[in-house]
C-alpha positions in Angstrom: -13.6 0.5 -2.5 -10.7 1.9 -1.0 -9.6 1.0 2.6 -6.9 3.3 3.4 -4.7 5.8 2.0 -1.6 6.0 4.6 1.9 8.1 3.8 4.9 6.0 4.8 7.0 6.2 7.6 10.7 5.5 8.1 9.4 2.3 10.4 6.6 1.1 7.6 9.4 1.1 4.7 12.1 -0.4 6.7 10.1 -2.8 9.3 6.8 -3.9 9.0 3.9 -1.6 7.6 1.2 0.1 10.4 -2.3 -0.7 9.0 -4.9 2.0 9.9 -7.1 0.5 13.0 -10.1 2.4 11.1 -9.5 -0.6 8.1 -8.9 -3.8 10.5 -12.5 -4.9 9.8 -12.7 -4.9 6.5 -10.3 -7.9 6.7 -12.9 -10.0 8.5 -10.1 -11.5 10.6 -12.0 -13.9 13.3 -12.4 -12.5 16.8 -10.1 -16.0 18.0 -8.0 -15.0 15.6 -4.8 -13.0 15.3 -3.3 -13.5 11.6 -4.9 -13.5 8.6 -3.3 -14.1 5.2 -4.5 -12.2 2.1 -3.2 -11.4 -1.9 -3.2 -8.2 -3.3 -2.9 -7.4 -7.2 -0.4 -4.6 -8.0 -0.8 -1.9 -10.9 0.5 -4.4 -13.0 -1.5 -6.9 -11.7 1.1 -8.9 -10.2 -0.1 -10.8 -6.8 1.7 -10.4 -3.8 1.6 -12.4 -0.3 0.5 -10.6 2.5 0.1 -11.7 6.4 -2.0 -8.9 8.3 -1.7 -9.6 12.3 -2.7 -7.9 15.1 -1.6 -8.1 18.9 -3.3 -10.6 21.5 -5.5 -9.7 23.8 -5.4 -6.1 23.8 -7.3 -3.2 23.4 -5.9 -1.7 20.9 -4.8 -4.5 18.8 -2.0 -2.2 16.8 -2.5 -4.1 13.0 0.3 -4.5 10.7 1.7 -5.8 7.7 4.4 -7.8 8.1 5.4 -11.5 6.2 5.8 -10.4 2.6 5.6 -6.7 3.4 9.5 -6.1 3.2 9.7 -7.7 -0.1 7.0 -5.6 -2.0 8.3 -2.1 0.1 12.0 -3.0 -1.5 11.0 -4.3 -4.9 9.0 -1.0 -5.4 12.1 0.6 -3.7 9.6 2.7 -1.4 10.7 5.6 0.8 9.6 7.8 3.3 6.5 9.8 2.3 5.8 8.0 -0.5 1.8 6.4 0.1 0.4 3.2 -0.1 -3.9 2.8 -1.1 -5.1 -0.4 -0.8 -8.7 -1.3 -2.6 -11.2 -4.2 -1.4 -13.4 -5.5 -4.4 -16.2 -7.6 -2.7 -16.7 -11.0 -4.7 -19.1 -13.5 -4.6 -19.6 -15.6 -1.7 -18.9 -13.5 0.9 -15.0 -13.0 -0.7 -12.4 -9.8 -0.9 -10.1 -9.0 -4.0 -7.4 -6.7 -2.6 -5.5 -4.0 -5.0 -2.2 -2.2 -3.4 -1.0 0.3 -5.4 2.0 2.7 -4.5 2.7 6.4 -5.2 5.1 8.7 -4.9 4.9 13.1 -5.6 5.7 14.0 -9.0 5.3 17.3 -8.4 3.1 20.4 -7.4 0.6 21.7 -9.4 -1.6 24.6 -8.5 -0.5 23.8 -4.6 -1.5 20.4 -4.9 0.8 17.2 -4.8 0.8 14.8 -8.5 1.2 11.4 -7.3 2.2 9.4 -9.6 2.8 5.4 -9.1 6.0 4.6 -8.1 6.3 2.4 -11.4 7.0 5.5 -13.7 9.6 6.8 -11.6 12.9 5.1 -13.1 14.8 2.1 -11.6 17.3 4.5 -10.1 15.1 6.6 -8.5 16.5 9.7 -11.0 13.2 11.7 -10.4 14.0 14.3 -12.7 13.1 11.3 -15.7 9.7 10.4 -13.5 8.4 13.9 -13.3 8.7 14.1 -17.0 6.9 10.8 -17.6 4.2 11.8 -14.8 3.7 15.1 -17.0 3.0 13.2 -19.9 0.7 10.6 -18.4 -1.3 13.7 -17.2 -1.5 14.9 -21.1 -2.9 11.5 -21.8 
């Protein structure tokens, strides 16, 4: 099931990552709680640490991603615009497996935005060599 499906801002690439208020239940975080610590597999299905908090004793508790957000957003060398979906599989036993997958746009096609995970674009960021691997993934 997917949670969210946010475009990135300047602050979420560079700071700490704004989580959608309209997903903040889905993490079950206790009501005397404030943190909650969670994994999430990537496209290649490698995990990564997250800590999801939300402010204290407010009404509009403003959630976030911060420890271990930094690292992913730089590894996958994310940028403005780009999107981030995250998925929550329920498991037995009352459990959540979490899937975060990043995209960027490929292109247009028929006035409509390709996105294409940031994985096919190539390590330095020459997008003229993703677009032609996104176009080929779509011929698949």
């Amino acid at each position: 099931m997917q949670l969210f499906s946010k475009p990135l801002s300047q602050t979420d690439v560079e700071v700490r990552f704004s989580v959608p208020m309209e997903s903040l239940e889905a993490f079950g975080i206790p009501e005397d709680e404030y943190k909650i610590n969670f994994e999430a597999m990537d496209i290649n299905g490698k995990p990564w640490q997250f800590r999801l908090s939300k402010r204290k004793g407010d009404n509009h508790p403003k959630p976030v991603f911060s420890a271990g957000w930094l690292a992913f957003a730089q590894q996958k060398r994310l940028r403005k615009n780009d999107k981030l979906v995250l998925y929550a599989d329920d498991l037995k036993g009352n459990k959540k497996q979490y899937r975060i997958q990043a995209l960027r746009t490929a292109f247009r096609l028929l006035g409509q935005d390709i996105w294409v995970d940031v994985e096919k674009f190539e390590k330095d960021d020459n997008d003229v060599i993703g677009v032609t691997s996104a176009k080929f993934l779509l011929l698949d």
